[in-house]
C-alpha positions, 0 to 999 in steps of 0.5 A, a space after each residue: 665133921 667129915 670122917 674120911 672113908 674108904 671109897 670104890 669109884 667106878 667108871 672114874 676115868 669119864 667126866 664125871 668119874 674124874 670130878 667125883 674123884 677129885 671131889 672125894 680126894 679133896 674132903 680127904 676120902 681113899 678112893 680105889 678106882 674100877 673101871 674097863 681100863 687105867 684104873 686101880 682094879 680092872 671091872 666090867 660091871 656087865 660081868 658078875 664075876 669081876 664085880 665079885 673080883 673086885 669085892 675079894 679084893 678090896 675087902 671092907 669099905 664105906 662106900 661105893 660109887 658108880 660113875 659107869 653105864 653104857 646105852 646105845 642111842 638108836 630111834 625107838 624104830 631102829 632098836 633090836 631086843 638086843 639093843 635093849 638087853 645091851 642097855 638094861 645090863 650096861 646102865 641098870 642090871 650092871 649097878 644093881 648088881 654092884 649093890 647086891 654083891 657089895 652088901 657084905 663088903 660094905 660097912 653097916 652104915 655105908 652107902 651105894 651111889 648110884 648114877 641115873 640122868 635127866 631122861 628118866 623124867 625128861 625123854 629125847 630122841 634116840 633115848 628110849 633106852 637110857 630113858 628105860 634104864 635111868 628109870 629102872 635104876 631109880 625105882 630100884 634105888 627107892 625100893 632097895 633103901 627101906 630093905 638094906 641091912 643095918 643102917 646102910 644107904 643108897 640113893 642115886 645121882 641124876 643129872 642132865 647133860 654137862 657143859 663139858 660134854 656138849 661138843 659130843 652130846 649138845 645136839 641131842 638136848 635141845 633146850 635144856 640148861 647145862 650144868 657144870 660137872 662139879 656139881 654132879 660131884 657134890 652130889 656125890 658128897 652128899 649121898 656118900 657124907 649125908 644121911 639120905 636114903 632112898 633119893 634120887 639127887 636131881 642136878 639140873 
């Protein structure tokens, strides 16, 4: 039976975030939107103190879930030190941080959702960023689960490119099979309602 929780959504305005949003709606959860802009509570996740803000305010929750991250998409030829520190604070040091202020406002068996992709496993060109920091997340999240405090989870979503992002992304995945977003979202259920710890949810 599904017990209605307290969710933080982050990044709940994207394609993904608007389906994890109505997704957990539906099953009758109260989600609190952050995110840059048009949200519930403004975040920037690349910035520690708003990430503590955003604790002060909501007080007690069940879960957090994490729709956000930024990487730029250069040819490994063309990076600069700064393109990577950019992309490892936007995608991975943004979320771990989520996680680790979020361990006191988190109830004892709530849960983290994080959000990773397909080209941790699978690279394209002008992804080696998104590549390194999808990987760091996702070492990350196995590591982190077998030390959480009570009986708190986390696991990560990790999908490949949506058919409703292919007029911006299409050319950039060549033979790979798109999937329709809702079923990133039910991923995201099942992290959030499921007893999982510790996975990396593959949706291809």
């Amino acid at each position: 039976m599904n017990t209605p929780q307290k969710i933080v959504l982050v990044g709940a305005h994207g394609t993904l975030g608007r389906a994890v949003h109505a997704a957990l709606s539906e099953r009758g959860h109260e989600v609190i939107t952050a995110s840059r802009k048009d949200a519930d509570i403004a975040l920037d996740i690349t910035d520690p103190e708003s990430i503590a803000a955003l604790y002060r305010q909501v007080g007690r929750i069940d879960a957090v879930a994490c729709a956000a991250g930024t990487v730029p998409w250069k040819p490994v030829t063309e990076l600069t030190l700064q393109d990577v520190r950019d992309g490892l604070e936007g995608k991975a040091v943004g979320q771990i941080e989520l996680v680790r202020q979020g361990l006191e406002s988190v109830a004892e068996d709530g849960s983290f959702t994080l959000i990773t992709g397909i080209l941790a496993r699978e690279p394209i060109r002008t992804g080696a960023v998104a590549s390194l920091a999808n990987g760091a997340v996702e070492s990350f999240v196995r590591a982190a689960a077998i030390e959480l405090p009570g009986r708190q989870r986390i696991n990560a979503v990790s999908p490949t490119v949506f058919e409703e992002s292919l007029d911006a992304y299409g050319d950039f995945f060549p033979g790979f099979d798109p999937v329709p977003v809702r079923r990133a979202a039910a991923a995201y259920v099942r992290s959030i309602e499921g007893a999982q710890t510790g996975q990396i949810h593959r949706v291809e």
